[in-house]
N, CA, C, O and CB atoms as a CASP TS submission, in Angstrom:
PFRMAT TS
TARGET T0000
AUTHOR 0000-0000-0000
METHOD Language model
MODEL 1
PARENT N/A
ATOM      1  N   UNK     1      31.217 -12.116  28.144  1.00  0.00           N
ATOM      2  CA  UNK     1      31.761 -10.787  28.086  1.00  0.00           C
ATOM      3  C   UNK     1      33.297 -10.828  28.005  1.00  0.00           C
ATOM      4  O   UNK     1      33.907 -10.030  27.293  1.00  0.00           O
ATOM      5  CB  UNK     1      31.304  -9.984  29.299  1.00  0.00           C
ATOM      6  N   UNK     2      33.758 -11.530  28.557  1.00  0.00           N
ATOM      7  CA  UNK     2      35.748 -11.607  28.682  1.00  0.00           C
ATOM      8  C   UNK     2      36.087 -12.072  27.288  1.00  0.00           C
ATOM      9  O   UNK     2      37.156 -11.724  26.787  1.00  0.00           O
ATOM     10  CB  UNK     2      36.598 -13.042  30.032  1.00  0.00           C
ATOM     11  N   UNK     3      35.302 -12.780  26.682  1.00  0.00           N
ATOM     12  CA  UNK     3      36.213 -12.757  25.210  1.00  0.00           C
ATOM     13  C   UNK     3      36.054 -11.792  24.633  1.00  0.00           C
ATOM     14  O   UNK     3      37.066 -11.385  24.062  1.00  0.00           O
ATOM     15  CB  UNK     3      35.997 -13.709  24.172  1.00  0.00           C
ATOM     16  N   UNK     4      34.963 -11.066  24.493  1.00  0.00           N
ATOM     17  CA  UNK     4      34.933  -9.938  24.115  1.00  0.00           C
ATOM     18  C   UNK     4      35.852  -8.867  24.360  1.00  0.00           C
ATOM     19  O   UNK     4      36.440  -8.178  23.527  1.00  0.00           O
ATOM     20  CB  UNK     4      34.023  -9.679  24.391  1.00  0.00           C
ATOM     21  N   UNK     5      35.896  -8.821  25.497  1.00  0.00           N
ATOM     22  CA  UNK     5      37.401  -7.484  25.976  1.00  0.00           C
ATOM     23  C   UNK     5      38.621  -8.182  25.893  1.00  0.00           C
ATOM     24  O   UNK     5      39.680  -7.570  25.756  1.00  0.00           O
ATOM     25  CB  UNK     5      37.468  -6.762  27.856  1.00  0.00           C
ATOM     26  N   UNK     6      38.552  -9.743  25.981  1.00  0.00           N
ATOM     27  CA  UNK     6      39.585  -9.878  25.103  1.00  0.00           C
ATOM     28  C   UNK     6      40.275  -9.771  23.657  1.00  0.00           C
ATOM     29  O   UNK     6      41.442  -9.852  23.273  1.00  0.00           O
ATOM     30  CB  UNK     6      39.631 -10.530  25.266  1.00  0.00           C
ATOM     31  N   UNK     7      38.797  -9.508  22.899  1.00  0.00           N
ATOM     32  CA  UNK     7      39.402  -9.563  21.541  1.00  0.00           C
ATOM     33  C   UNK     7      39.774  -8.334  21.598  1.00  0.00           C
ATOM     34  O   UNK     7      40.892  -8.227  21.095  1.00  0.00           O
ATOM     35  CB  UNK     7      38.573  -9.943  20.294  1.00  0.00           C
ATOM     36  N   UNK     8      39.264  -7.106  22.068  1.00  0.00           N
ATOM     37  CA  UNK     8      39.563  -5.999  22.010  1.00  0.00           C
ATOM     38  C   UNK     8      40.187  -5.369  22.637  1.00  0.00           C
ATOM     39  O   UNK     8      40.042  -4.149  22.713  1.00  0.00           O
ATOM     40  CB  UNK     8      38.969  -5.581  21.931  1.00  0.00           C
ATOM     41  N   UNK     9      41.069  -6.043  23.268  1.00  0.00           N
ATOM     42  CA  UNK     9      42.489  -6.115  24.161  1.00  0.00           C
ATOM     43  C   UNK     9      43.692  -6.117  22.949  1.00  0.00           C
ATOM     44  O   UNK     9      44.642  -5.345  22.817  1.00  0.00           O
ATOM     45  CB  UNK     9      42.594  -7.784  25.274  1.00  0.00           C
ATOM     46  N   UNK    10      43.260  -7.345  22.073  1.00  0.00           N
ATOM     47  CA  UNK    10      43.788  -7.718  21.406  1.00  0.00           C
ATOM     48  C   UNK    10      44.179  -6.701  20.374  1.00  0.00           C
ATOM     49  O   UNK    10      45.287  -6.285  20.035  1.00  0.00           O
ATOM     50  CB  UNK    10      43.257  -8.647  21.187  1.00  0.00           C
ATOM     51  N   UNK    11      42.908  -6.401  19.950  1.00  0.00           N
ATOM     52  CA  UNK    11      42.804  -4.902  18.671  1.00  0.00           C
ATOM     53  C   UNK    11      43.375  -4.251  19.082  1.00  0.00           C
ATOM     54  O   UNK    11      44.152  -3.734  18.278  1.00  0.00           O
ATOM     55  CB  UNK    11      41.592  -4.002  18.260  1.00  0.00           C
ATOM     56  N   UNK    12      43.475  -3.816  20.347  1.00  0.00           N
ATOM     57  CA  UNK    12      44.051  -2.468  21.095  1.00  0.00           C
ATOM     58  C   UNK    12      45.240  -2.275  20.803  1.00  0.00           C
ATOM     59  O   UNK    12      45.648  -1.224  20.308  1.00  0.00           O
ATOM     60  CB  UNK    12      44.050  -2.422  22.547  1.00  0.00           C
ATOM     61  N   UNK    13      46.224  -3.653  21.178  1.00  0.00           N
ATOM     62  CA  UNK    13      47.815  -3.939  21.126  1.00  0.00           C
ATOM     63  C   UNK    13      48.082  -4.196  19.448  1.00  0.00           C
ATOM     64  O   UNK    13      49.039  -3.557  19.011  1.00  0.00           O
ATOM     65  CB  UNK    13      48.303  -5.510  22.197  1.00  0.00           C
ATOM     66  N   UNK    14      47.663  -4.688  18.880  1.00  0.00           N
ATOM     67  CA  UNK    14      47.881  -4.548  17.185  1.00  0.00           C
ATOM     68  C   UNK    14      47.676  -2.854  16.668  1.00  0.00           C
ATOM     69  O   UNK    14      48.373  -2.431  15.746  1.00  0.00           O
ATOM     70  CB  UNK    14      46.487  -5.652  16.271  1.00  0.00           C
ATOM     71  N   UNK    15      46.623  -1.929  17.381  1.00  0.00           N
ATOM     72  CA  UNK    15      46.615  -0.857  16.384  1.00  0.00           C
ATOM     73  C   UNK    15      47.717   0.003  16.997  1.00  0.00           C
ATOM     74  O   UNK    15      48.215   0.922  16.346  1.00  0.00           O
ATOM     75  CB  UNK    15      45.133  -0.074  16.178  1.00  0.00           C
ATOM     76  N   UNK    16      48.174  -0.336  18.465  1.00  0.00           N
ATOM     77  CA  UNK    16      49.448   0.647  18.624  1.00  0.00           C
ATOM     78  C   UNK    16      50.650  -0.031  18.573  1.00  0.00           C
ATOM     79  O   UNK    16      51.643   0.159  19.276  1.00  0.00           O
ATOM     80  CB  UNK    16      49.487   1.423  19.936  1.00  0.00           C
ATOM     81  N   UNK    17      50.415  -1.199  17.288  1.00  0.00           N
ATOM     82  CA  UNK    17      51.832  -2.006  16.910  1.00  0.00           C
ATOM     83  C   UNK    17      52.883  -2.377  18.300  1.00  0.00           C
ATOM     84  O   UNK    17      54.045  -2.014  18.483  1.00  0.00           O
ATOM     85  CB  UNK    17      52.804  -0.886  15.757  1.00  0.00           C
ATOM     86  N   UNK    18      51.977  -3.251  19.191  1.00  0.00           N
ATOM     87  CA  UNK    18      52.876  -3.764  20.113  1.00  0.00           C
ATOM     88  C   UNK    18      52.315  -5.142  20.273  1.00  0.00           C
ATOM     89  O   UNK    18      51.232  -5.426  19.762  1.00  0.00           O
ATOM     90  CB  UNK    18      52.998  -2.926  21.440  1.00  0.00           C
ATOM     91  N   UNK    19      53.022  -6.020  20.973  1.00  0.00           N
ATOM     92  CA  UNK    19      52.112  -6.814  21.660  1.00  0.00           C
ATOM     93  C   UNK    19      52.183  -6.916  23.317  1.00  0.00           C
ATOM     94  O   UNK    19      53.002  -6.193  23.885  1.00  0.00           O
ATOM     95  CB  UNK    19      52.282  -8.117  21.068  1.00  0.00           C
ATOM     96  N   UNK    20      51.190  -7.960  24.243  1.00  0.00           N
ATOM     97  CA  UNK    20      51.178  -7.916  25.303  1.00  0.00           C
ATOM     98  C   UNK    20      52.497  -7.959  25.942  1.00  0.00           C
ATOM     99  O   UNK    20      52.563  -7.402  27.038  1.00  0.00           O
ATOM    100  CB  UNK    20      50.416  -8.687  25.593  1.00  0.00           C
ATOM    101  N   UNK    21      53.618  -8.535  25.457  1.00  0.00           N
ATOM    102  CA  UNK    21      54.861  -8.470  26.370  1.00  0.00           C
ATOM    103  C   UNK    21      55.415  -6.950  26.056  1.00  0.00           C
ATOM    104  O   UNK    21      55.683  -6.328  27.084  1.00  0.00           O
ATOM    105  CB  UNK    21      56.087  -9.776  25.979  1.00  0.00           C
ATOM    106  N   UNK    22      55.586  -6.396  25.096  1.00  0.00           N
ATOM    107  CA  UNK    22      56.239  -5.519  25.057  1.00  0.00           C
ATOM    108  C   UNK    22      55.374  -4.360  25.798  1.00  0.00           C
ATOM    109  O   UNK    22      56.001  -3.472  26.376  1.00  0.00           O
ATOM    110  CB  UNK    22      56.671  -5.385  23.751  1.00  0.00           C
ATOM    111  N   UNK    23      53.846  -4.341  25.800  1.00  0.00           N
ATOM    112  CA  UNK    23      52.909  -3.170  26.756  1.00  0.00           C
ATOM    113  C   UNK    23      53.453  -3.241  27.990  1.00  0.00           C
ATOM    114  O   UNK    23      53.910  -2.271  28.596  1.00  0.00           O
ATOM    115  CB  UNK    23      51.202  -3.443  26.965  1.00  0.00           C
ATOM    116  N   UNK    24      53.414  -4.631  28.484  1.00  0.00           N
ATOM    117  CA  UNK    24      53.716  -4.947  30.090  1.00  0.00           C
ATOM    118  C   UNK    24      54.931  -4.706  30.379  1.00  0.00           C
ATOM    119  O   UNK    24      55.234  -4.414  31.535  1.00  0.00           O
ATOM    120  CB  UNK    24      53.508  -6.344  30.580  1.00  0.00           C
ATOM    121  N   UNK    25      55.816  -4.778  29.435  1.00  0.00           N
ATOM    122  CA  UNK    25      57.298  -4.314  29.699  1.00  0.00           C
ATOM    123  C   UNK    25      57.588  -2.882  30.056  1.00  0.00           C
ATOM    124  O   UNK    25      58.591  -2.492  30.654  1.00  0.00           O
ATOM    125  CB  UNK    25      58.108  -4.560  28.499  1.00  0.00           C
ATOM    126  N   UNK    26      56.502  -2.080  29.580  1.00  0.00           N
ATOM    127  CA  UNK    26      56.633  -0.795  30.248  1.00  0.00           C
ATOM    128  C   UNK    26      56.372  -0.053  31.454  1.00  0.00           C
ATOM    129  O   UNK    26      56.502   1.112  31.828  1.00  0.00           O
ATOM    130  CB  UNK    26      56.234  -0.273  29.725  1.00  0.00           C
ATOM    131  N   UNK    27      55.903  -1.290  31.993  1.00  0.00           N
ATOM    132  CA  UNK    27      55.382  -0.831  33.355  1.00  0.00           C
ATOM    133  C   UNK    27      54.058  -1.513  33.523  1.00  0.00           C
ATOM    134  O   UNK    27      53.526  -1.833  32.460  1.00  0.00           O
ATOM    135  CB  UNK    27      55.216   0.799  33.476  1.00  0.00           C
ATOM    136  N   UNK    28      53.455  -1.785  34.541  1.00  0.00           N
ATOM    137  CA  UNK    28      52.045  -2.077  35.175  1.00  0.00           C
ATOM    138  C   UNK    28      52.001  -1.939  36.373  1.00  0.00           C
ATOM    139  O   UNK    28      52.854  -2.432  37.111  1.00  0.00           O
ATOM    140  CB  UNK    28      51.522  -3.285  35.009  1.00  0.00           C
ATOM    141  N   UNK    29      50.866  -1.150  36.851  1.00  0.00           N
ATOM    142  CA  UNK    29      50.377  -1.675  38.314  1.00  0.00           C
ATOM    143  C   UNK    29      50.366  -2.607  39.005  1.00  0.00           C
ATOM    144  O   UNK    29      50.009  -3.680  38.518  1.00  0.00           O
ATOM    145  CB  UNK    29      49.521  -1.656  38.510  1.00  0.00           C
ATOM    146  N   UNK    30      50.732  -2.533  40.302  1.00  0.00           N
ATOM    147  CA  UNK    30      50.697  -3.355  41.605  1.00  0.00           C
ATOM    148  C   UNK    30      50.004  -4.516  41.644  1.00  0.00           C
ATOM    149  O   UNK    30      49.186  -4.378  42.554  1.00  0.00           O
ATOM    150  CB  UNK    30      50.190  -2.668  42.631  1.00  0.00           C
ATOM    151  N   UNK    31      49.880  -5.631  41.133  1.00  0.00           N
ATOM    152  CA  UNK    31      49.007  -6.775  41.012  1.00  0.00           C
ATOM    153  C   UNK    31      48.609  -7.119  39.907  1.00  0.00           C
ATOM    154  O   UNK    31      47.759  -7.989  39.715  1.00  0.00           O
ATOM    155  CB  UNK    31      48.014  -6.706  41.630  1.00  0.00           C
ATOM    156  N   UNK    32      49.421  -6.203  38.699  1.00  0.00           N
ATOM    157  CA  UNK    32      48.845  -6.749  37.420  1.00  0.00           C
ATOM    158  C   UNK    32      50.460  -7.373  36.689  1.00  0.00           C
ATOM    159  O   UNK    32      51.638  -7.034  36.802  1.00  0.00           O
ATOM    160  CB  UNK    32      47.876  -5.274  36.365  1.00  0.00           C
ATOM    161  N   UNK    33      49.915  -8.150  36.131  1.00  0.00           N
ATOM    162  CA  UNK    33      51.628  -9.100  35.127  1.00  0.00           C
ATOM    163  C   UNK    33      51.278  -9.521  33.728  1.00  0.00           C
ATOM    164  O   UNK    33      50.112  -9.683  33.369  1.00  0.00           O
ATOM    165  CB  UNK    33      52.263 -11.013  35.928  1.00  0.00           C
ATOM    166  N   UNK    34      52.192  -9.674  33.043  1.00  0.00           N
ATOM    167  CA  UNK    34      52.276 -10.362  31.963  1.00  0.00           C
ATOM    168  C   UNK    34      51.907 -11.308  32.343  1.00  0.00           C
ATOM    169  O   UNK    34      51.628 -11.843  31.270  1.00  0.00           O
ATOM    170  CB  UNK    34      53.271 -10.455  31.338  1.00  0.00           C
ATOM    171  N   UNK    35      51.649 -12.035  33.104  1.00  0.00           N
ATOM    172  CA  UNK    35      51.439 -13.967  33.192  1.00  0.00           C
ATOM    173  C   UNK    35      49.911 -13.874  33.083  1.00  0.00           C
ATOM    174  O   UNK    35      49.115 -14.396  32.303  1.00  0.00           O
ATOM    175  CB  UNK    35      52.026 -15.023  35.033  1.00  0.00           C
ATOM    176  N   UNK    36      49.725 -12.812  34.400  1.00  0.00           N
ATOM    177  CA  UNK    36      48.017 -12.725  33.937  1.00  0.00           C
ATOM    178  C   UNK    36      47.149 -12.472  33.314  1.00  0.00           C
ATOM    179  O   UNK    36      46.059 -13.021  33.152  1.00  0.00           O
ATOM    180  CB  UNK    36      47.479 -12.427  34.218  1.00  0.00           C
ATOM    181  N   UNK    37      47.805 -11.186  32.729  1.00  0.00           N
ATOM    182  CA  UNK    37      46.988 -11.231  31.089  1.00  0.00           C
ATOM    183  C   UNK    37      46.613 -12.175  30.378  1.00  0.00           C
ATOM    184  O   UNK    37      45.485 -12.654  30.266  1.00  0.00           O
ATOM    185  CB  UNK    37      47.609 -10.766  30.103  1.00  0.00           C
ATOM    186  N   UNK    38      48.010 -12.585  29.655  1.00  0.00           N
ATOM    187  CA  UNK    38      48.307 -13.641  29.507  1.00  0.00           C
ATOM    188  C   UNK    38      46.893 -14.853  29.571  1.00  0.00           C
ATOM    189  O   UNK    38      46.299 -15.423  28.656  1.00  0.00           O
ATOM    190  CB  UNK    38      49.385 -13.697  30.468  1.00  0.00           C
ATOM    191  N   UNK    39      46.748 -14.898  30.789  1.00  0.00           N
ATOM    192  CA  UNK    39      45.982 -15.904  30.926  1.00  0.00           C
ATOM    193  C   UNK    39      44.928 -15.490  30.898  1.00  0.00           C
ATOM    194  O   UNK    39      44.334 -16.331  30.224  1.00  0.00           O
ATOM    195  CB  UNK    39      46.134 -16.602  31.822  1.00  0.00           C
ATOM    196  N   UNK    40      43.900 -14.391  31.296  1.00  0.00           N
ATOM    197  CA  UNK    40      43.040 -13.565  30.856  1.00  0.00           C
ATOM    198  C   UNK    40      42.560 -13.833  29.457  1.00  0.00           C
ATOM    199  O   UNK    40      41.475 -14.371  29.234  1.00  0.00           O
ATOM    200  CB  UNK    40      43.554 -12.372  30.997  1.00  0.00           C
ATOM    201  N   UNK    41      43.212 -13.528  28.726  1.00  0.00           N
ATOM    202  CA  UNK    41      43.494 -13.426  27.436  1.00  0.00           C
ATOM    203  C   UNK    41      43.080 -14.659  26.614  1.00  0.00           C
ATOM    204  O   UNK    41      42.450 -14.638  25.556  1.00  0.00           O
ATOM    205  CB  UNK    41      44.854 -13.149  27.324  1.00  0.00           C
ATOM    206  N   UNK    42      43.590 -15.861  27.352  1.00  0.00           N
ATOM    207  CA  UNK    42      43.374 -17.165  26.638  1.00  0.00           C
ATOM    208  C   UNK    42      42.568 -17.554  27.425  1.00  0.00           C
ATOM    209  O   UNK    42      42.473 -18.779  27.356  1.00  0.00           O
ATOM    210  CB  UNK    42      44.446 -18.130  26.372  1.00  0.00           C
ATOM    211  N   UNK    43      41.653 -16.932  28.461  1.00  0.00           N
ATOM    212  CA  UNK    43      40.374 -17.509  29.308  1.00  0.00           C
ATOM    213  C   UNK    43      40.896 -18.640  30.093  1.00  0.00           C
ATOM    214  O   UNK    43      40.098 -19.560  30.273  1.00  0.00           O
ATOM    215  CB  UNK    43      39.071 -18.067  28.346  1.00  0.00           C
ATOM    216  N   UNK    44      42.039 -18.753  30.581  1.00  0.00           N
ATOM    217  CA  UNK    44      42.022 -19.400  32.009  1.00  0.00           C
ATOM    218  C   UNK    44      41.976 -19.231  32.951  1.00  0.00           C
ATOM    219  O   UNK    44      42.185 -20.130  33.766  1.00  0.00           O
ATOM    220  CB  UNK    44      42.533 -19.831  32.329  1.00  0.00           C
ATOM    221  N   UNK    45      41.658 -17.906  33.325  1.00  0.00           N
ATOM    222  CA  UNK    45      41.774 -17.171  34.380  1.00  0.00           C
ATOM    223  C   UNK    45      40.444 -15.839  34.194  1.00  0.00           C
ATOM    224  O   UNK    45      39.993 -15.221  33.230  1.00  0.00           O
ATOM    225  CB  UNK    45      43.457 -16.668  34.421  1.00  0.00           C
ATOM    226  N   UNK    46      40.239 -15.844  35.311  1.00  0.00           N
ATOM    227  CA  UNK    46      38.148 -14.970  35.101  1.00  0.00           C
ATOM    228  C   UNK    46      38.827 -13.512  35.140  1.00  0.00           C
ATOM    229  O   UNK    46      39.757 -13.319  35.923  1.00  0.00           O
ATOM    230  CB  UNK    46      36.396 -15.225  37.083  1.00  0.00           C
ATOM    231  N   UNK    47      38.448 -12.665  34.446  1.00  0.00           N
ATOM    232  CA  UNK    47      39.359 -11.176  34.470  1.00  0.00           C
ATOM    233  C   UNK    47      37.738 -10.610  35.736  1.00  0.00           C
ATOM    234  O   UNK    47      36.596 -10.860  36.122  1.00  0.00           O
ATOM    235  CB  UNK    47      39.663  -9.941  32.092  1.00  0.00           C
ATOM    236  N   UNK    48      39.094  -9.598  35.832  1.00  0.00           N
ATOM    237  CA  UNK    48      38.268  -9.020  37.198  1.00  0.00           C
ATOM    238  C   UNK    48      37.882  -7.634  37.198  1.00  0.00           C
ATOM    239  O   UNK    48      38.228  -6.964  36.225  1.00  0.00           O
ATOM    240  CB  UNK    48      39.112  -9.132  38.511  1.00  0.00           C
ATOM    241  N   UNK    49      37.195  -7.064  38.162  1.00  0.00           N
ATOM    242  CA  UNK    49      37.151  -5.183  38.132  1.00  0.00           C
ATOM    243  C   UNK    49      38.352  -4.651  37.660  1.00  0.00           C
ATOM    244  O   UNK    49      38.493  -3.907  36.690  1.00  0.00           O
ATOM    245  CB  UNK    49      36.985  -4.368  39.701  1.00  0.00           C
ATOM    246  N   UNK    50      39.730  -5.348  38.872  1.00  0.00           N
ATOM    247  CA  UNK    50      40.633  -4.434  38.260  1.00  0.00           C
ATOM    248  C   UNK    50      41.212  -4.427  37.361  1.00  0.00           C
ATOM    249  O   UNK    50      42.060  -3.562  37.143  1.00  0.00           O
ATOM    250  CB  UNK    50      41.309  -4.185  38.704  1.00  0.00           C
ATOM    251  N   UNK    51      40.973  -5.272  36.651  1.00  0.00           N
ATOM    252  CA  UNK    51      41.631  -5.492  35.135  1.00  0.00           C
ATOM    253  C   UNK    51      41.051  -4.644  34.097  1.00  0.00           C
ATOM    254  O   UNK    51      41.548  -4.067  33.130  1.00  0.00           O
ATOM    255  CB  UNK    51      41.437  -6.988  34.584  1.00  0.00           C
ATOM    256  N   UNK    52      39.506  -4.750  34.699  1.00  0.00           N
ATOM    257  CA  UNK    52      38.642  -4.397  33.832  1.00  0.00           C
ATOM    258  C   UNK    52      39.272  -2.657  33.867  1.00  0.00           C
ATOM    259  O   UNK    52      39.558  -1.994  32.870  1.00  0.00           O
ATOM    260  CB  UNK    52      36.923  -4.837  34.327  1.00  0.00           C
ATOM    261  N   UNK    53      39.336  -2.367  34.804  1.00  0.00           N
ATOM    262  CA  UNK    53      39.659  -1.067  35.439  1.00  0.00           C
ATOM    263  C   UNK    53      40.710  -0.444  34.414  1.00  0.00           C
ATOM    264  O   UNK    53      40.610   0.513  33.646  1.00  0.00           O
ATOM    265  CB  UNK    53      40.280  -1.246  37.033  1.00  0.00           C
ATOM    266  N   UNK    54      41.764  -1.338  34.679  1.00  0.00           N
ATOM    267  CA  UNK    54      42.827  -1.188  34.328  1.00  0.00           C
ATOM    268  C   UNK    54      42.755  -0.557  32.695  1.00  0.00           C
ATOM    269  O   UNK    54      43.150   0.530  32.273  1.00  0.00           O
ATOM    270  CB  UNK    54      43.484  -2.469  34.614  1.00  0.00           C
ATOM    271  N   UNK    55      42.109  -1.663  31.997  1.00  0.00           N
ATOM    272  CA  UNK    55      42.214  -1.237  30.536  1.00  0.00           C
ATOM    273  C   UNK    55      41.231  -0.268  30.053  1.00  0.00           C
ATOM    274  O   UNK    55      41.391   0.336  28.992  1.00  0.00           O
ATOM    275  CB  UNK    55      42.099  -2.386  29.663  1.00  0.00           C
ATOM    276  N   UNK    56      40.055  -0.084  30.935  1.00  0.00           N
ATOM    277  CA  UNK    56      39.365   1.063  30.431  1.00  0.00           C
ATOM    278  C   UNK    56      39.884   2.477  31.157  1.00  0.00           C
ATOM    279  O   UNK    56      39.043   3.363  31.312  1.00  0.00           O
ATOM    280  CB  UNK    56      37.794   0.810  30.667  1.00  0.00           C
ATOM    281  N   UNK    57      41.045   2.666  31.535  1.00  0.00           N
ATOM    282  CA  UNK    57      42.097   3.145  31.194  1.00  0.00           C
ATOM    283  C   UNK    57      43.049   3.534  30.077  1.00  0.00           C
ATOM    284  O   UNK    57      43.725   4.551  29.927  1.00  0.00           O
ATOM    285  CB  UNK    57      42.415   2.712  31.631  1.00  0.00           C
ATOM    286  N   UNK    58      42.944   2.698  29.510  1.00  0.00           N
ATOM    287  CA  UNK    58      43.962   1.991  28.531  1.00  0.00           C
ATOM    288  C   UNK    58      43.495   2.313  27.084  1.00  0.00           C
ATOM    289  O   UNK    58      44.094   3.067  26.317  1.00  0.00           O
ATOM    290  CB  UNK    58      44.013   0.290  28.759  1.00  0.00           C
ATOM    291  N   UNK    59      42.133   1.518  26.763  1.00  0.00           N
ATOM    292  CA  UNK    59      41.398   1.889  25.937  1.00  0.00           C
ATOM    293  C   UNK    59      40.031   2.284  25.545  1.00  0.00           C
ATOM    294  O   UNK    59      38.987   1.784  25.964  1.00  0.00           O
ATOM    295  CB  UNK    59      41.614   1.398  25.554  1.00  0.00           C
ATOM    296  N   UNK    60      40.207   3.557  24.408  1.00  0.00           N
ATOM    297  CA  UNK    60      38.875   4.573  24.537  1.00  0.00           C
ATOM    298  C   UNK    60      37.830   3.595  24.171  1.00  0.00           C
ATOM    299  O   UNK    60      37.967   2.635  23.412  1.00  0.00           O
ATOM    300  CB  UNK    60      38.827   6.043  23.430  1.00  0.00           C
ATOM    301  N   UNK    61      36.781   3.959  24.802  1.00  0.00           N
ATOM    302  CA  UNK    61      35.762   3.161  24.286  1.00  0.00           C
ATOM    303  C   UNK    61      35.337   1.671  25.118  1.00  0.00           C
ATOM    304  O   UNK    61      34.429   0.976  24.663  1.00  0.00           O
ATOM    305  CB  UNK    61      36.248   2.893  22.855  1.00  0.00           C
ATOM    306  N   UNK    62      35.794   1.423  25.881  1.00  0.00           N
ATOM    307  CA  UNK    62      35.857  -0.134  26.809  1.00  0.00           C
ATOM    308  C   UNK    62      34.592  -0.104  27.195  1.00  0.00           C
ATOM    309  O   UNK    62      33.705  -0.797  26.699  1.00  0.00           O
ATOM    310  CB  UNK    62      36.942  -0.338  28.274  1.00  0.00           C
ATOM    311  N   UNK    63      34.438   0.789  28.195  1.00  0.00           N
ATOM    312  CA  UNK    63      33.206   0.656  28.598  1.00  0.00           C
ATOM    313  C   UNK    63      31.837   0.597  27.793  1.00  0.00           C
ATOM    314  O   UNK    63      30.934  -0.155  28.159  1.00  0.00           O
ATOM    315  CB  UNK    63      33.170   1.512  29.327  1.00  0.00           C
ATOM    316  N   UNK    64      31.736   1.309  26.831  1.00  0.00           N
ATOM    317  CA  UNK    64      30.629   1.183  25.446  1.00  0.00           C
ATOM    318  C   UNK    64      30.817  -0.152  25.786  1.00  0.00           C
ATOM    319  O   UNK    64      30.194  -0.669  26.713  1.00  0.00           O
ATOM    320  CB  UNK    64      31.000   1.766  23.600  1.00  0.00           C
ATOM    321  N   UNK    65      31.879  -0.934  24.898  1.00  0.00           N
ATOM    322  CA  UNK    65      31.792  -2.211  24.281  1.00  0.00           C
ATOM    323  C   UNK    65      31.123  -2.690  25.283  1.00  0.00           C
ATOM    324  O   UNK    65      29.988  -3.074  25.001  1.00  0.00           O
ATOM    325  CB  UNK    65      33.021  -2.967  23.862  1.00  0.00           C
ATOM    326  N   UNK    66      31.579  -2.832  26.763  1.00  0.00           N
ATOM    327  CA  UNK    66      31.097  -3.804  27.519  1.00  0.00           C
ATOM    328  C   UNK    66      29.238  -3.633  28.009  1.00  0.00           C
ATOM    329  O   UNK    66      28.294  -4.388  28.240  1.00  0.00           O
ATOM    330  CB  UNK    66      32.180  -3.767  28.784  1.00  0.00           C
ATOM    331  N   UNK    67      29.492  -2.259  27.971  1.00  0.00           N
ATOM    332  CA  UNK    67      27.886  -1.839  28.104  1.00  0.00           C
ATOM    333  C   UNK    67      26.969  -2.867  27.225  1.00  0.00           C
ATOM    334  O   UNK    67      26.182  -3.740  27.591  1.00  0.00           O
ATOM    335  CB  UNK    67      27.606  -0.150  27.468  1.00  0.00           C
ATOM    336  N   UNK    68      27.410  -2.386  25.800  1.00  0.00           N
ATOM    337  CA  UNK    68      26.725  -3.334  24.469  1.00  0.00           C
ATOM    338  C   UNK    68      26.866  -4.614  24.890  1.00  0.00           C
ATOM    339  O   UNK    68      25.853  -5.071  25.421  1.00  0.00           O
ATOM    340  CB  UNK    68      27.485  -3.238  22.898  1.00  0.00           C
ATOM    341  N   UNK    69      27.992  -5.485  24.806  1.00  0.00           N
ATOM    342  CA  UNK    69      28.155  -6.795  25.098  1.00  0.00           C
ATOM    343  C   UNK    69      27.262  -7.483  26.094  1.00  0.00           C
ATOM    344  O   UNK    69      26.932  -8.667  26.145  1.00  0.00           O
ATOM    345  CB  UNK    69      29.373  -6.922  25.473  1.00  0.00           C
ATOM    346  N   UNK    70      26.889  -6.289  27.016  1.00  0.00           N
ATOM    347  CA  UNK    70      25.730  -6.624  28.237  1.00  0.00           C
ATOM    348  C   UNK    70      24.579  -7.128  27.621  1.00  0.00           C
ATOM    349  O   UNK    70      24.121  -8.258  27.455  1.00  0.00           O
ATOM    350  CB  UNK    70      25.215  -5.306  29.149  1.00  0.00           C
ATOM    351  N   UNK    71      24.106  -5.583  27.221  1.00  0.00           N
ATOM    352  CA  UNK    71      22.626  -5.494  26.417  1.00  0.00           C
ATOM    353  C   UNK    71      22.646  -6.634  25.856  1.00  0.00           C
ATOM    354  O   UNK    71      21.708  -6.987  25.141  1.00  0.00           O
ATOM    355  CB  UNK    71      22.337  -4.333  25.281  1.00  0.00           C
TER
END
């Protein structure tokens, strides 16, 4: 499932023409960083609720994907 919301982490930051440093540069919540994404991102690190949290926030549709990705 995490590469999956990673790729579409990924899509997310390309269709609103940014990338992960410049999103995180605008601010993040209390326990979240650029480093960890970051690592999220390239699967060295297990993403968690609140991450998960975080971006289905972030972006419409997260939860579908992950629903599907379940199934």
């Amino acid at each position: 499932m995490q590469p999956a919301i990673a790729t579409r982490i990924r899509d997310h930051l390309l269709d609103q023409n940014t990338d992960l440093n410049a999103f995180c540069a605008e601010g993040l919540p209390v326990g979240l960083s650029y480093d960890r994404f970051q690592r999220i991102l390239r699967g060295e690190t297990m993403i968690t609720i609140t991450d998960v949290m975080f971006w289905a926030g972030q972006i419409p549709n997260l939860a579908g994907l992950i629903a599907t990705t379940i199934r």
